[in-house]
ROBADREN-45293 format. One record per residue (C-alpha): residue number from 1; x, y, z. Coordinates in pm, 1 decimal, always signed. Each point is the difference from the previous one (the first is absolute). Layout:
! residues N
> NUM; X; Y; Z .
...
//
This chain:
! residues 251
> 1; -9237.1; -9663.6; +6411.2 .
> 2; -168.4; -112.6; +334.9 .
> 3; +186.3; +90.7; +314.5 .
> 4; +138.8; -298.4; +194.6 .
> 5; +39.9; -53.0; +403.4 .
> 6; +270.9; -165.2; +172.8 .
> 7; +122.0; +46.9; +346.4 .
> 8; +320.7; -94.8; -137.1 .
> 9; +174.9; +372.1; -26.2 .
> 10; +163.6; -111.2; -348.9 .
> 11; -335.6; -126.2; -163.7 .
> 12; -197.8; +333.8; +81.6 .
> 13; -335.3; +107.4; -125.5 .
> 14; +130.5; +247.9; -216.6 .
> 15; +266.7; -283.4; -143.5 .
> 16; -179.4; -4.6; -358.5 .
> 17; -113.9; +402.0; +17.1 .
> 18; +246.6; +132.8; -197.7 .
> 19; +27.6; -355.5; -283.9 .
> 20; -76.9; -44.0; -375.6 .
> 21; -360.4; -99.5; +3.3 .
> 22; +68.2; -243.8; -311.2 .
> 23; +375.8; -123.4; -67.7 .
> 24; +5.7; -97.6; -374.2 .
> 25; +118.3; -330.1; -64.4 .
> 26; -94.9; -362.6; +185.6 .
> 27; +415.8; +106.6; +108.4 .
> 28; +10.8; +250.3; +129.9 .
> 29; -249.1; -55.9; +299.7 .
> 30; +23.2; -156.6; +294.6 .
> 31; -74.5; -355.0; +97.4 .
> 32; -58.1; -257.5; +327.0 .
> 33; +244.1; -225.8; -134.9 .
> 34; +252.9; +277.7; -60.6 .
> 35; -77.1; +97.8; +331.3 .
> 36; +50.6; -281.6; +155.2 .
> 37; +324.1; -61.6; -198.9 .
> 38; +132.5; +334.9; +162.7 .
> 39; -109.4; -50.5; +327.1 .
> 40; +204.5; -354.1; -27.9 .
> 41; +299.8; +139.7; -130.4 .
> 42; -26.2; +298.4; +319.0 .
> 43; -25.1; -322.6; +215.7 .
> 44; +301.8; -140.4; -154.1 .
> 45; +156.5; +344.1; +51.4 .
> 46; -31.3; +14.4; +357.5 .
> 47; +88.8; -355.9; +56.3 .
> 48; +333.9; +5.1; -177.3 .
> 49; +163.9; +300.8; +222.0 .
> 50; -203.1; -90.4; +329.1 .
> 51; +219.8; -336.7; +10.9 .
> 52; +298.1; +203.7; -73.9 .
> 53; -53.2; +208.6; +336.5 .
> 54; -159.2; -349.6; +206.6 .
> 55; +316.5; -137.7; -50.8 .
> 56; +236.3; +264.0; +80.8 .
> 57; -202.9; +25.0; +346.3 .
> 58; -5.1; -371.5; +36.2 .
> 59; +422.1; -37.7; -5.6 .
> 60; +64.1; +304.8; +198.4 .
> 61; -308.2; -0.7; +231.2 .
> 62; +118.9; +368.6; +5.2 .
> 63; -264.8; +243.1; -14.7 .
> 64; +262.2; +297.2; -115.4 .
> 65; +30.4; -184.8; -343.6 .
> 66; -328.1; +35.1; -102.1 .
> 67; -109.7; +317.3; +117.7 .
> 68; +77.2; +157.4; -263.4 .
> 69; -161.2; -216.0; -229.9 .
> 70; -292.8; +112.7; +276.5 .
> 71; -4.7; +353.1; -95.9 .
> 72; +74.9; +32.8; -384.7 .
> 73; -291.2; -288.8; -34.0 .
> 74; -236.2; +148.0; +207.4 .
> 75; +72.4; +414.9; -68.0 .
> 76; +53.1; -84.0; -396.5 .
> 77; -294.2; -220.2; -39.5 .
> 78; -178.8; +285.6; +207.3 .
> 79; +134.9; +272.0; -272.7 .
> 80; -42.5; -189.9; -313.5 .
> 81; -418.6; -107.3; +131.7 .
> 82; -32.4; +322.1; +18.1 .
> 83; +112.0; +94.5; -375.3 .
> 84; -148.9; -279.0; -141.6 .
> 85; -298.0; +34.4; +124.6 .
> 86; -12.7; +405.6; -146.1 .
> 87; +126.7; -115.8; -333.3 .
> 88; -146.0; -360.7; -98.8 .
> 89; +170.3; +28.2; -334.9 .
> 90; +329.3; -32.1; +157.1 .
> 91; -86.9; -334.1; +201.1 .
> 92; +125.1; -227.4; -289.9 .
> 93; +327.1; +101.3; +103.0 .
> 94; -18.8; +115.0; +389.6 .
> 95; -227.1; -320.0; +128.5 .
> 96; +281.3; -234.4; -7.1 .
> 97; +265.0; +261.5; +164.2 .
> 98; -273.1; -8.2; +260.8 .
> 99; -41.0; -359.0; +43.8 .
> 100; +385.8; -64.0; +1.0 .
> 101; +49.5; +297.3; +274.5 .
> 102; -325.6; -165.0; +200.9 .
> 103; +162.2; -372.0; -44.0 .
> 104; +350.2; +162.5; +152.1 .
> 105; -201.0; +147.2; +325.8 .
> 106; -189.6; -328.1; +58.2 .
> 107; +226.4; -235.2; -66.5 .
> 108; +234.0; +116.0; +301.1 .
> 109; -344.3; +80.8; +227.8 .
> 110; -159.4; -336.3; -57.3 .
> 111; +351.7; -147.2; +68.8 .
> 112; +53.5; +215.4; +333.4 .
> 113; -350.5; -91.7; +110.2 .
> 114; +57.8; -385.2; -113.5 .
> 115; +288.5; -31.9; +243.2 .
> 116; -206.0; +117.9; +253.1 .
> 117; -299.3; -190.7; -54.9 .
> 118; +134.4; -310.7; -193.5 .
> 119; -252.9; -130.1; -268.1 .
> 120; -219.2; +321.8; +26.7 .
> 121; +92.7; +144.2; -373.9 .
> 122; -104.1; -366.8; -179.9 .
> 123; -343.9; +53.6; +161.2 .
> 124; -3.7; +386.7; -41.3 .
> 125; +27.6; -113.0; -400.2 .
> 126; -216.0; -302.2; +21.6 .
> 127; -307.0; +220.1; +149.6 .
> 128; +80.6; +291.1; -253.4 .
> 129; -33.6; -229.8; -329.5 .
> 130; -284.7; -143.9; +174.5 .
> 131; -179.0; +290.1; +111.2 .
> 132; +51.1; +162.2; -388.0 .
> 133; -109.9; -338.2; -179.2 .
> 134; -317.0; -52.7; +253.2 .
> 135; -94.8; +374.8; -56.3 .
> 136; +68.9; -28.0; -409.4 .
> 137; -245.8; -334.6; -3.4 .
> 138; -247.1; +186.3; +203.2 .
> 139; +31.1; +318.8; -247.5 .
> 140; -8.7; -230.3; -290.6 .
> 141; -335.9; -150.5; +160.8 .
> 142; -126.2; +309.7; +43.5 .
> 143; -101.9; -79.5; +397.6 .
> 144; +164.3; +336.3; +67.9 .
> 145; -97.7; +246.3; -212.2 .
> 146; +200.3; +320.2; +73.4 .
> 147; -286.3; +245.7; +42.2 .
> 148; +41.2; +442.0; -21.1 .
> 149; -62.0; -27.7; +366.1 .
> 150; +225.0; -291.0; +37.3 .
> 151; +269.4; +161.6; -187.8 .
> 152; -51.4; +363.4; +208.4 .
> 153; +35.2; -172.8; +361.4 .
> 154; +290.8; -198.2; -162.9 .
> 155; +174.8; +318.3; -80.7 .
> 156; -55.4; +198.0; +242.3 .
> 157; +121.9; -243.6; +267.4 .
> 158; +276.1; -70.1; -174.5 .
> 159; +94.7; +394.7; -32.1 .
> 160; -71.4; +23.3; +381.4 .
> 161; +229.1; -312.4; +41.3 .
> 162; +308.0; +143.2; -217.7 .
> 163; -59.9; +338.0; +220.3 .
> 164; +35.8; -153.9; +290.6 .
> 165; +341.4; -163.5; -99.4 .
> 166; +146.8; +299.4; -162.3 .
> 167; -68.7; +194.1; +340.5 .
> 168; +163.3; -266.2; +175.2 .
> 169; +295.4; -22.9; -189.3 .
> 170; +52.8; +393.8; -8.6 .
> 171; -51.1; -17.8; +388.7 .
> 172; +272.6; -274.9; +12.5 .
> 173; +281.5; +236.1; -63.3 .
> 174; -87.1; +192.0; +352.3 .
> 175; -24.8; -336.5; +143.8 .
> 176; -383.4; -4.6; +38.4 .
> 177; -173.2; -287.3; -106.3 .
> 178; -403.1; -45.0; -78.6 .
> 179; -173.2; -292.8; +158.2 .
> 180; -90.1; -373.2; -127.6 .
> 181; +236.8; +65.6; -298.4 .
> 182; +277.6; -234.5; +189.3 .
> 183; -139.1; -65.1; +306.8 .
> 184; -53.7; -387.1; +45.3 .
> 185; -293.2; -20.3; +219.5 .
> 186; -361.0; -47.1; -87.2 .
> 187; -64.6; +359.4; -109.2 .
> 188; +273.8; -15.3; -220.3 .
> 189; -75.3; -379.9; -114.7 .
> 190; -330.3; +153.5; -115.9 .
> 191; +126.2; +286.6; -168.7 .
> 192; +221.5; -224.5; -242.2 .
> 193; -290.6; -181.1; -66.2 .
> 194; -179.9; +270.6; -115.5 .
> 195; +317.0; +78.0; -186.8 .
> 196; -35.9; -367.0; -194.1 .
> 197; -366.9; +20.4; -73.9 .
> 198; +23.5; +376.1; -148.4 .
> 199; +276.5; -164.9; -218.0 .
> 200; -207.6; -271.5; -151.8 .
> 201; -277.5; +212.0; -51.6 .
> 202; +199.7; +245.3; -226.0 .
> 203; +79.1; -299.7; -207.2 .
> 204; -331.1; -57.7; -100.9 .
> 205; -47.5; +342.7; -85.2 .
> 206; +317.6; +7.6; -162.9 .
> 207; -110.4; -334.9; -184.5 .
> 208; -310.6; +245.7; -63.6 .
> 209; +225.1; +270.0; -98.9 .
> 210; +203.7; -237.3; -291.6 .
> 211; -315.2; -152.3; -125.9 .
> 212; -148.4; +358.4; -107.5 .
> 213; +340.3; +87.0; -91.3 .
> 214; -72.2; -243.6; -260.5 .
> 215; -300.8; -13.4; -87.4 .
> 216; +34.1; +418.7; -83.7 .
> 217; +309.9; -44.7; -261.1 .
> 218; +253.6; +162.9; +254.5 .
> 219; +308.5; +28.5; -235.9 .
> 220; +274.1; -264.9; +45.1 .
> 221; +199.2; +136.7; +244.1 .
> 222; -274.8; -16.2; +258.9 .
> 223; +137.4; -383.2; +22.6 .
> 224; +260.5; +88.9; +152.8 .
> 225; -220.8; +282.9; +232.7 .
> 226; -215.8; -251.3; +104.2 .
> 227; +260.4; -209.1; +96.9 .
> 228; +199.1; +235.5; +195.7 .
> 229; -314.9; +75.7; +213.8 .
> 230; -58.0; -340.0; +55.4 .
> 231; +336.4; -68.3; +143.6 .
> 232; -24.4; +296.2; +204.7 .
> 233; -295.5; -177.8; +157.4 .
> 234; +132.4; -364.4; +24.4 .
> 235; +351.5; +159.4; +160.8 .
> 236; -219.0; +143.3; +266.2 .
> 237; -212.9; -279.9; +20.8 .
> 238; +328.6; -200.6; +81.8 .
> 239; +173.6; +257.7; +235.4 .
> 240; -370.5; +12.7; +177.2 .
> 241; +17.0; -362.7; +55.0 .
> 242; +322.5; -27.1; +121.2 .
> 243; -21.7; +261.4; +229.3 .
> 244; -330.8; -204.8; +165.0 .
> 245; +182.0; -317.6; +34.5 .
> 246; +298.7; +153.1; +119.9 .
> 247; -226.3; +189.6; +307.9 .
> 248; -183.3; -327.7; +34.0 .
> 249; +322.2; -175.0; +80.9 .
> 250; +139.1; +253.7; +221.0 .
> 251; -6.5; -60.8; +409.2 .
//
């Protein structure tokens, strides 16, 4: 099977390596609408716990309450990415774990950063969706067409980009801090956008990535693969944007 680029760490080149060339039965293999499916019933799995954990900050407008809501979404998703993405097979059954323990962490961080900046999680998800349906009609149009080349820079900017914040957060425990990452000014302004526009690009590579997925047979449960890696990016996407407006906002 041809090998497949994403900048997207969970939809890797070597994704389909290790797959059944040819899954017997019309089945058994994996589709776009199944995909899709999955990836709506992810959404729907964020959603549902993220308003849990919104509301709990909203009547206590205590930030103790949802911390750890904080943690176990954010280290748990971390873990489970992790094993999902080293055994595919399993995502049927991990992918929606993940998107429940990612709709905990963000629910409670969109609602901390809403009370600060009133209104700025409506447009956070207004630009998201819009960003992801502009970029699927311009895939679907084929006025991007997610080159090798385009798909190498892709990745390897966004493997610089996740380097960079892993540093930063293992420097945060000794109290050191790397620059732009929260810093409101223009430097940092312009590093968030950066941040946004790496984003979209991995979704049309990712859109790239599920297309192929296709169009090679992958077995079924690459549905729910593909769908997993596609939240991964739209949840950053989101968290990117946010971020921006937030900095923009700040005095």
């Amino acid at each position: 099977m041809a090998l497949f680029k994403s900048g997207n760490p969970a939809l890797t080149k070597d994704t389909f390596n290790d797959l059944e060339k040819v899954v017997q039965g019309d089945e058994n293999i994996m589709t776009l609408q199944g995909t899709v499916n999955k990836t709506g019933l992810l959404l729907l799995a964020v959603i549902v716990p993220a308003l849990y954990t919104w509301n709990l900050f909203t009547t206590t407008l205590d930030f103790a309450t949802i911390t750890p809501y904080l943690w176990t979404g954010t280290i748990g998703g971390l873990i489970l990415a992790f094993i999902i993405v080293f055994n595919m097979d399993w995502s049927p059954f991990l992918a929606p774990v993940y998107a429940i323990l990612q709709g905990l962490c963000l629910g409670g961080f969109s609602a901390a950063i809403n009370h600060n900046f009133p209104g700025i999680v409506m447009q956070a998800l207004l630009l998201t969706f819009g960003i992801c349906m502009v970029l699927l009609i311009i895939y679907k149009l084929k006025i991007i067409k997610p080159t090798e080349n385009f798909k190498l820079i892709v990745a390897s900017a966004t493997g610089g980009l996740a380097m960079y914040y892993l540093v930063n957060i293992g420097l945060s425990f000794a109290g050191v801090e790397l620059p732009f990452i929260h810093e409101n000014n223009t430097g940092g302004i312009i590093f968030s956008l950066f941040a946004v526009v790496l984003a979209s690009m991995n979704l049309v590579v990712d859109f790239d990535f599920i297309e192929q997925g296709v169009e090679g047979r992958a077995p079924k449960y690459m549905e729910w693969y593909g769908a997993f890696g596609l939240m991964v990016t739209i949840i950053w996407l989101y968290v990117e944007i946010l971020r921006l407006l937030a900095k923009s906002r700040k005095k």
